[in-house]
Backbone as numpy.savetxt, mean C-alpha at the origin, in Angstrom:
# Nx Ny Nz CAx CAy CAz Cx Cy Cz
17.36 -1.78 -8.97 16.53 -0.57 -8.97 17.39 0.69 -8.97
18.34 0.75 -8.36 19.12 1.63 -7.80 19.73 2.19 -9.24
20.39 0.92 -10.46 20.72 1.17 -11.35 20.18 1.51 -12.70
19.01 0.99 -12.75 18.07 1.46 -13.92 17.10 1.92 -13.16
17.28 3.40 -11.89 16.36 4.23 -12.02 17.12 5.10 -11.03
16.60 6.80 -10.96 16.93 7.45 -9.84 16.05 7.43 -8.38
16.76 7.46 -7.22 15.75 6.84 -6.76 15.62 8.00 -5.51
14.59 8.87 -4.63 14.81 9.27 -3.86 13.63 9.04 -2.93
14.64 8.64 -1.26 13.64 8.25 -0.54 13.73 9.52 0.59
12.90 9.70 1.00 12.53 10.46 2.18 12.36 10.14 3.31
11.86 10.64 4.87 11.37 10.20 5.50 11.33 8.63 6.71
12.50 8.02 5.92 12.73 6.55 6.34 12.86 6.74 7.89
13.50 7.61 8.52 13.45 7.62 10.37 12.09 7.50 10.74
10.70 7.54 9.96 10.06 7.61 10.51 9.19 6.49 10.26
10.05 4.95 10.14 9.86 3.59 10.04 9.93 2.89 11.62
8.84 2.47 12.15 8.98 1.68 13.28 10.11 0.77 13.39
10.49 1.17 14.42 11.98 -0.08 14.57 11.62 -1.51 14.73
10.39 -2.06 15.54 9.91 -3.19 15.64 8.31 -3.24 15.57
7.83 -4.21 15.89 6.53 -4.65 15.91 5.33 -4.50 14.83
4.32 -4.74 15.03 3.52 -5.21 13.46 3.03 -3.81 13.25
2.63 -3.78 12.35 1.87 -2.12 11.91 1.54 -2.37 10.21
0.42 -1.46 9.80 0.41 -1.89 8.08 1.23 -0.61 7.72
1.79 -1.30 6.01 2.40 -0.08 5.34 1.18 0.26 4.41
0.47 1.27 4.30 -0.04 1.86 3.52 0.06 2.24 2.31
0.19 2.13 0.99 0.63 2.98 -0.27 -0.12 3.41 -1.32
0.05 4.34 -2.11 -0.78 4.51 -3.05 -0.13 4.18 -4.46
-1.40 3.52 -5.14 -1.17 2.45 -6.41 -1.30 3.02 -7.51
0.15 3.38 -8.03 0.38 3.28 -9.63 0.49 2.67 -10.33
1.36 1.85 -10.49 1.82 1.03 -11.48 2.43 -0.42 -10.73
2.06 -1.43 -11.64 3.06 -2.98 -10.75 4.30 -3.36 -9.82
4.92 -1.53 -10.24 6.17 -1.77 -9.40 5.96 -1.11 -8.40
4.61 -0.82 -8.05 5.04 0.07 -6.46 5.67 -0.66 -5.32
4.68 -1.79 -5.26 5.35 -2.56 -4.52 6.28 -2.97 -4.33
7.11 -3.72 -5.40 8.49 -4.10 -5.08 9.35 -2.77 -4.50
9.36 -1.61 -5.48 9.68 -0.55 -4.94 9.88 -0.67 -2.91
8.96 -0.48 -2.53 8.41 0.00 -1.26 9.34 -1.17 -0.67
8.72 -2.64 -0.91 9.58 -3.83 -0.34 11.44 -3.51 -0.45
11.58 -3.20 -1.49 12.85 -3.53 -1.84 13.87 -2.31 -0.59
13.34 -0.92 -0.90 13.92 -0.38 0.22 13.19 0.11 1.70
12.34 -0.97 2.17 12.44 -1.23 3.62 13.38 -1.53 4.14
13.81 -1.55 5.66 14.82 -1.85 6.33 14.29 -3.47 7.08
12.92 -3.73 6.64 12.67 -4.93 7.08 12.08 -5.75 5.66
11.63 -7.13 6.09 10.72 -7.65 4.64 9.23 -7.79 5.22
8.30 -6.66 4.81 7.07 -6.98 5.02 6.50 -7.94 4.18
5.52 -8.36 4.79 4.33 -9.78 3.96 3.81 -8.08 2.88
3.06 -8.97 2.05 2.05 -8.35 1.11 0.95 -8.87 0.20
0.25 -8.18 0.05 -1.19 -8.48 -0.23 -1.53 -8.10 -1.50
-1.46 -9.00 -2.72 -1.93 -8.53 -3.91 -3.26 -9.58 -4.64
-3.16 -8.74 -5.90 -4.54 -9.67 -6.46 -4.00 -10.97 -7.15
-4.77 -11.53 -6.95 -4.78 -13.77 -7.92 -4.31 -13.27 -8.93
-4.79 -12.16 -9.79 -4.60 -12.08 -10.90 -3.16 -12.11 -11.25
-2.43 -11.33 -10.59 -1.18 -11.28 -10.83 0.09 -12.28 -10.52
-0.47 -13.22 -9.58 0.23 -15.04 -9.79 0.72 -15.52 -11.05
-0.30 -15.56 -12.00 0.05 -15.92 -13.51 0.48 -15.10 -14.39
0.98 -13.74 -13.87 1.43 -12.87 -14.74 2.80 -12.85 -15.15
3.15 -12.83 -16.55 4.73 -13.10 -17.22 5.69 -11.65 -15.94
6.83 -12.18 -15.59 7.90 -11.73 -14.87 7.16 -11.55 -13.36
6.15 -10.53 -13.40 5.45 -9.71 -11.52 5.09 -11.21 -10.90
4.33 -12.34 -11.84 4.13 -13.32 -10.99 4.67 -14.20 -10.75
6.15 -13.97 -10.95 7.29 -15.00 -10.62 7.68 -13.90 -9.04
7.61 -12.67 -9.23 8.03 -12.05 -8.17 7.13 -12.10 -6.68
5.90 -12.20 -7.08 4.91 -12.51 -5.64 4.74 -13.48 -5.49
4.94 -14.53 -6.57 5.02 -16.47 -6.05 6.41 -16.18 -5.06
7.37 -15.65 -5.48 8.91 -15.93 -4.80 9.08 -15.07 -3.28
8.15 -14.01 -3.19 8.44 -13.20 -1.82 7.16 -13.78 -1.35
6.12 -14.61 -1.73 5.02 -14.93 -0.59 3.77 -14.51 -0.21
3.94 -13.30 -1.51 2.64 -12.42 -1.05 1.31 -13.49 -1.29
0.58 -12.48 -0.09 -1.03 -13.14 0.26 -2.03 -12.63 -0.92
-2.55 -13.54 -1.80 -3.65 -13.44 -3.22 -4.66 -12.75 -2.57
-5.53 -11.83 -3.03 -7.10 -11.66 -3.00 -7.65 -12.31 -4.51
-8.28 -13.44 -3.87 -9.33 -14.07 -4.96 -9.97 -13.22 -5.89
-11.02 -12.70 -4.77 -12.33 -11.64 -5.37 -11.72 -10.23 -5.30
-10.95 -10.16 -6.36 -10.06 -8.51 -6.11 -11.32 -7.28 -6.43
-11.51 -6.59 -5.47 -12.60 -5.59 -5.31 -13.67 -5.93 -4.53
-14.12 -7.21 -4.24 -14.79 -7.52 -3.67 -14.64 -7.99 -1.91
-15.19 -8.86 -1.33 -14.82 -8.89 0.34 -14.76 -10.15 0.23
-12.96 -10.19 0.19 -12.24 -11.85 0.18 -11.69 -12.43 2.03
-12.69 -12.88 2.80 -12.72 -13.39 4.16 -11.31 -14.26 4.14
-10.84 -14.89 2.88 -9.63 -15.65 3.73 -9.19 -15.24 3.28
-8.79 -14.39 2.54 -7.39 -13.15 2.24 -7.41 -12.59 3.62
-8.30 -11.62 4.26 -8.58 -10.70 5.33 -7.95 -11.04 6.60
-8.88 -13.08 6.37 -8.30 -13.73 7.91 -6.31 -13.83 7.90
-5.98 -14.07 6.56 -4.44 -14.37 6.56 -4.06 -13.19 6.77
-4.32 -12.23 6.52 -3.67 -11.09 6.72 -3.43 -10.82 8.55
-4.91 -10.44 9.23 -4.66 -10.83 10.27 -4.41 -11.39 10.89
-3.86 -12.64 10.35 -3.23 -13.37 11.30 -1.73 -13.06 11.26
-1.01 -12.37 9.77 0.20 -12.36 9.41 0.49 -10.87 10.73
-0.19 -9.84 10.95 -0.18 -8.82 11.84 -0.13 -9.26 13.02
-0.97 -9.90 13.71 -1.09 -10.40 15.16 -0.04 -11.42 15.37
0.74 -11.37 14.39 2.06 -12.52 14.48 2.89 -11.79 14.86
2.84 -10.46 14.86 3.94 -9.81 15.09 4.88 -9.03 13.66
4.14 -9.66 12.38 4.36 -8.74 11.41 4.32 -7.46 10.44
4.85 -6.87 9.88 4.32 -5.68 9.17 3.72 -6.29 7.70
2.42 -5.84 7.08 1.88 -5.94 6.03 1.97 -5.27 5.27
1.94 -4.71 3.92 2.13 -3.57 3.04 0.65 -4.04 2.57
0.18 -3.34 2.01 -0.99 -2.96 1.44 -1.63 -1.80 0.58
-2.35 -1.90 -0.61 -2.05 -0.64 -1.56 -3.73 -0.48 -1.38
-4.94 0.35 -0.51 -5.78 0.26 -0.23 -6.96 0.75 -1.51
-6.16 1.56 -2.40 -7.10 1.80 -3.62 -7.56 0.40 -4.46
-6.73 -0.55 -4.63 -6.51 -1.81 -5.26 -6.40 -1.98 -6.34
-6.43 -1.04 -7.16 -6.75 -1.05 -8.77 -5.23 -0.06 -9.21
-4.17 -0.69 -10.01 -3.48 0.38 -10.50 -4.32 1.87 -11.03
-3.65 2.86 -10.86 -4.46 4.34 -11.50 -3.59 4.09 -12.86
-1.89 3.81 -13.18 -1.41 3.81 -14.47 -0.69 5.42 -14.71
-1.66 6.46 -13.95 -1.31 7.80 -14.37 -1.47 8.61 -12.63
-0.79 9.83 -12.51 -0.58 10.72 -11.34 -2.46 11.07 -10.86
-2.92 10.53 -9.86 -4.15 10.57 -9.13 -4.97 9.69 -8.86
-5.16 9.65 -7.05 -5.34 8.65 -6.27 -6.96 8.32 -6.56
-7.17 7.09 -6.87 -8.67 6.45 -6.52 -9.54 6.77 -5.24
-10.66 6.27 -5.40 -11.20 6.44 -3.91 -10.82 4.66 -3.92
-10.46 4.22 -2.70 -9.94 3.21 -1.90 -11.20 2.51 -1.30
-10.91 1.33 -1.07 -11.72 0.39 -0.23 -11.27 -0.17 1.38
-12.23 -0.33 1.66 -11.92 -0.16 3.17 -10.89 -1.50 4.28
-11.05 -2.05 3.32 -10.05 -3.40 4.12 -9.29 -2.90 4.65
-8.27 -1.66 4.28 -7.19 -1.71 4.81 -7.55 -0.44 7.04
-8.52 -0.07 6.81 -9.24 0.05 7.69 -10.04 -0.84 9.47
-10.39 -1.93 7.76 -10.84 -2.66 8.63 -9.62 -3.74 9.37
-8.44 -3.64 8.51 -7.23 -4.73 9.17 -7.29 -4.08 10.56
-6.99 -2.87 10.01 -6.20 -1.73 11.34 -6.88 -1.87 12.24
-8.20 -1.63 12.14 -9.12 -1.40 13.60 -9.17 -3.23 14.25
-9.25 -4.44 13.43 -9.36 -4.99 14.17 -8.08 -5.59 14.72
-6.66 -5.21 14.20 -5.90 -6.04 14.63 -4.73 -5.18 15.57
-5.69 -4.20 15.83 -5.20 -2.77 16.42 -3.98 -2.47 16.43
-3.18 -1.93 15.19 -1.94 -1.64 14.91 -1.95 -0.36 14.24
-0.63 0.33 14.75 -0.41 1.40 13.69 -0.58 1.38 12.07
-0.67 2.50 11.08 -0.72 2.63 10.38 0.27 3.15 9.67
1.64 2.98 8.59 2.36 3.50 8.19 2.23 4.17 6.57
1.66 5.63 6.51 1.29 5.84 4.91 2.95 6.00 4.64
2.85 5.87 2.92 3.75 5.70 2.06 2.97 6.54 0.74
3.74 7.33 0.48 3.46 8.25 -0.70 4.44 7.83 -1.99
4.43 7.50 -2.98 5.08 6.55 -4.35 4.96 7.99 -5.24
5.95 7.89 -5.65 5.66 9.17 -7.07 6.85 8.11 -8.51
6.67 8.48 -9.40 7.57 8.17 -10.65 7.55 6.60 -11.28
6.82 5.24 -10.51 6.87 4.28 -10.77 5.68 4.18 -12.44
5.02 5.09 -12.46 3.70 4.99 -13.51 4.68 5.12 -14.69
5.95 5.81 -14.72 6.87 6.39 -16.01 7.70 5.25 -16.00
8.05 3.50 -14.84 9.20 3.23 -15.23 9.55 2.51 -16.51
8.30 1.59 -17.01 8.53 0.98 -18.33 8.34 1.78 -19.19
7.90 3.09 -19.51 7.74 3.58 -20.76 9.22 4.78 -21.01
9.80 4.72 -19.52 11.12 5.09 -19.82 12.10 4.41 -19.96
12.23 3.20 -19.55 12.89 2.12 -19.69 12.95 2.04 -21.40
12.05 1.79 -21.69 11.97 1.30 -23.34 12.24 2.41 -23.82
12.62 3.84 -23.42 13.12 5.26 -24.35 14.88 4.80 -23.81
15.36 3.62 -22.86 16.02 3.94 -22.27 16.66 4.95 -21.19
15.70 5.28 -20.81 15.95 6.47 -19.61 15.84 6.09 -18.74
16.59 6.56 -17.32 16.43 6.20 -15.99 15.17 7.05 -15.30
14.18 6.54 -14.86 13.17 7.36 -14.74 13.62 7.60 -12.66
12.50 8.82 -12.44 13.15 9.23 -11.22 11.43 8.61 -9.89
12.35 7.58 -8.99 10.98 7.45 -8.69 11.24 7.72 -7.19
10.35 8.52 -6.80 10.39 8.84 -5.33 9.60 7.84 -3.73
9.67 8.02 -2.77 9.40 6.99 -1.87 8.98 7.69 -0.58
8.02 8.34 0.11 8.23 9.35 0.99 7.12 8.67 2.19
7.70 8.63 3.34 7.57 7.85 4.12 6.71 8.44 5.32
5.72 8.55 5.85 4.73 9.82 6.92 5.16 9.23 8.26
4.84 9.78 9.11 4.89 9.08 10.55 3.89 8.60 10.74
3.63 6.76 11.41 2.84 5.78 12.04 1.43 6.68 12.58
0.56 6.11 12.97 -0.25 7.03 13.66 -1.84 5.59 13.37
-2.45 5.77 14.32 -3.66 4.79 14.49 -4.84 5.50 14.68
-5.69 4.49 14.29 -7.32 4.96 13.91 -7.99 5.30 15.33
-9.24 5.97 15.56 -9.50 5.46 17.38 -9.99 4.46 17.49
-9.74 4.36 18.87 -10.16 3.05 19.48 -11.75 3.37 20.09
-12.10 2.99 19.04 -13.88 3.00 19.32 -14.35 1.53 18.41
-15.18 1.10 19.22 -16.05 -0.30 18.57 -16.77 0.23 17.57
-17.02 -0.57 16.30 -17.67 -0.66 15.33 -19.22 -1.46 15.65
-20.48 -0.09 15.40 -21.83 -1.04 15.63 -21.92 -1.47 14.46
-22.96 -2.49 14.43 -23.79 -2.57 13.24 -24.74 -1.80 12.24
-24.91 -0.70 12.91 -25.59 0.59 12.92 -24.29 1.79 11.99
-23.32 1.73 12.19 -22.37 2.62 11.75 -21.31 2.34 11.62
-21.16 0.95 11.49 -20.31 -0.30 10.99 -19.07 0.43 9.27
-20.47 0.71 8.12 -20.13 1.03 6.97 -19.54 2.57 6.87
-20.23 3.23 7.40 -19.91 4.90 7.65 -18.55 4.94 8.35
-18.35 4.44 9.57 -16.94 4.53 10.08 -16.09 3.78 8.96
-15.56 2.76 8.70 -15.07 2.25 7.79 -14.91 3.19 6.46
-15.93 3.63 6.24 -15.28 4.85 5.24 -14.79 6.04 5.70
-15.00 6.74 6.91 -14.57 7.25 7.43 -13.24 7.51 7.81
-12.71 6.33 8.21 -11.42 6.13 8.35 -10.12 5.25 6.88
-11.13 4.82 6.22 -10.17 4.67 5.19 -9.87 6.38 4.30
-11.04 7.26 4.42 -10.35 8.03 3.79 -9.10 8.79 4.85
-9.51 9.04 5.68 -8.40 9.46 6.67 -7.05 8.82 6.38
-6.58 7.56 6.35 -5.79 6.85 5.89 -5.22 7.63 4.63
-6.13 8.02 3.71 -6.04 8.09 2.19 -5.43 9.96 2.07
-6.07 10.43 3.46 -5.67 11.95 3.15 -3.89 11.76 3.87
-3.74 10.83 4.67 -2.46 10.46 5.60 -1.69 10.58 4.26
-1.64 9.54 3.40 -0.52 9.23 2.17 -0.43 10.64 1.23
-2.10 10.92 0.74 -2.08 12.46 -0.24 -1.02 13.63 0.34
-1.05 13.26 1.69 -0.31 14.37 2.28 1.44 14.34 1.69
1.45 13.02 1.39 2.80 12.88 1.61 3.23 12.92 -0.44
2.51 13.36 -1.19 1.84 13.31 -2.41 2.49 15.04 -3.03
2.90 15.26 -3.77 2.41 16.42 -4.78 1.32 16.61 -5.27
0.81 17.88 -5.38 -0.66 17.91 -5.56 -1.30 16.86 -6.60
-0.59 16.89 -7.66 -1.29 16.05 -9.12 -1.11 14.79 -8.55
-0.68 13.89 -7.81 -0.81 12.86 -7.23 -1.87 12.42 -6.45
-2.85 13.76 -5.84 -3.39 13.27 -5.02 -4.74 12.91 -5.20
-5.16 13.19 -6.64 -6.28 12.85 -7.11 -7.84 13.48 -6.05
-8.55 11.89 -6.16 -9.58 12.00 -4.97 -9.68 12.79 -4.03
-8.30 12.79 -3.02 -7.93 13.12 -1.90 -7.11 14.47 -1.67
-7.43 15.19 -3.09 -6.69 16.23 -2.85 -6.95 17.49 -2.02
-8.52 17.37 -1.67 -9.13 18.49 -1.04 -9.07 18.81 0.35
């Protein structure tokens, strides 16, 4: 990475030294992830879609680091959700890209709430991650250019600790995923922040 691209990270002191917490990010392009994985100071688990198992080169890369499939990508996949929490309450960090859908181009989706609902039930910090330059790396690659991709890292911070009724179950849950979502925009240039720019 280091060599076929420029790379600037930000923010890294403000990476938990131990214990489980999710990494948060916002989704451009296939390589965010490795991106994010590659310069952690730890190896988080990660959570992507089935789809991308059988995909030429990316699904040799999430068969080989382990990441956890969502079956029903967009939809509410219970044993994706349960592995996840269990991979957190193990004592691990998760990465997670909560929009789920590459954007391809600079501006954030509105997001789905799983990554919400991990947090509140497996009561761990939250670590946003702001991605800039990964949407340009294959189409600069193939001009041959080193494209410049940035990595900017927010400080941890958790949802409240209030029970979810059945009554306001769906409303909180969106509630707090966008909160999550304004956490990362923050860490965003404006044209990045899409949805969440307001």
């Amino acid at each position: 990475m280091r060599i076929g691209c420029r790379v600037t990270l930000s923010g890294m002191e403000n990476i938990p030294p131990y214990g489980p917490y999710l990494i948060a990010i916002n989704h451009l392009a296939t390589y965010d992830a490795p991106l994010a994985v590659l310069f952690w100071p730890y190896f988080p688990e990660g959570i992507t879609a089935a789809a991308n198992f059988p995909a030429p080169f990316i699904g040799h890369l999430v068969r080989w680091y382990g990441a956890i499939p969502v079956q029903h990508h967009g939809e509410y996949d219970r044993i994706a959700l349960e592995t996840a929490l269990t991979v957190v309450r193990s004592g691990s960090q998760l990465l997670i890209a909560p929009e789920g859908h590459r954007t391809f181009k600079p501006g954030m989706k509105e997001a789905r709430p799983g990554v919400a609902y991990l947090a509140l039930k497996a009561n761990v910090p939250i670590v946003p991650v702001g991605l800039t330059g990964t949407e340009t790396l294959m189409p600069s690659w193939k001009r041959l250019r080193r494209p410049h991709l940035t990595m900017t890292v927010g400080k941890p911070f958790c949802l409240p600790e209030e029970p979810l009724t059945r009554e306001d179950r769906h409303e909180k849950l969106t509630e707090y995923t966008t909160l999550i979502m304004k956490k990362i925009a923050e860490l965003l240039p404006v044209e990045y922040r899409g949805v969440y720019g307001s």
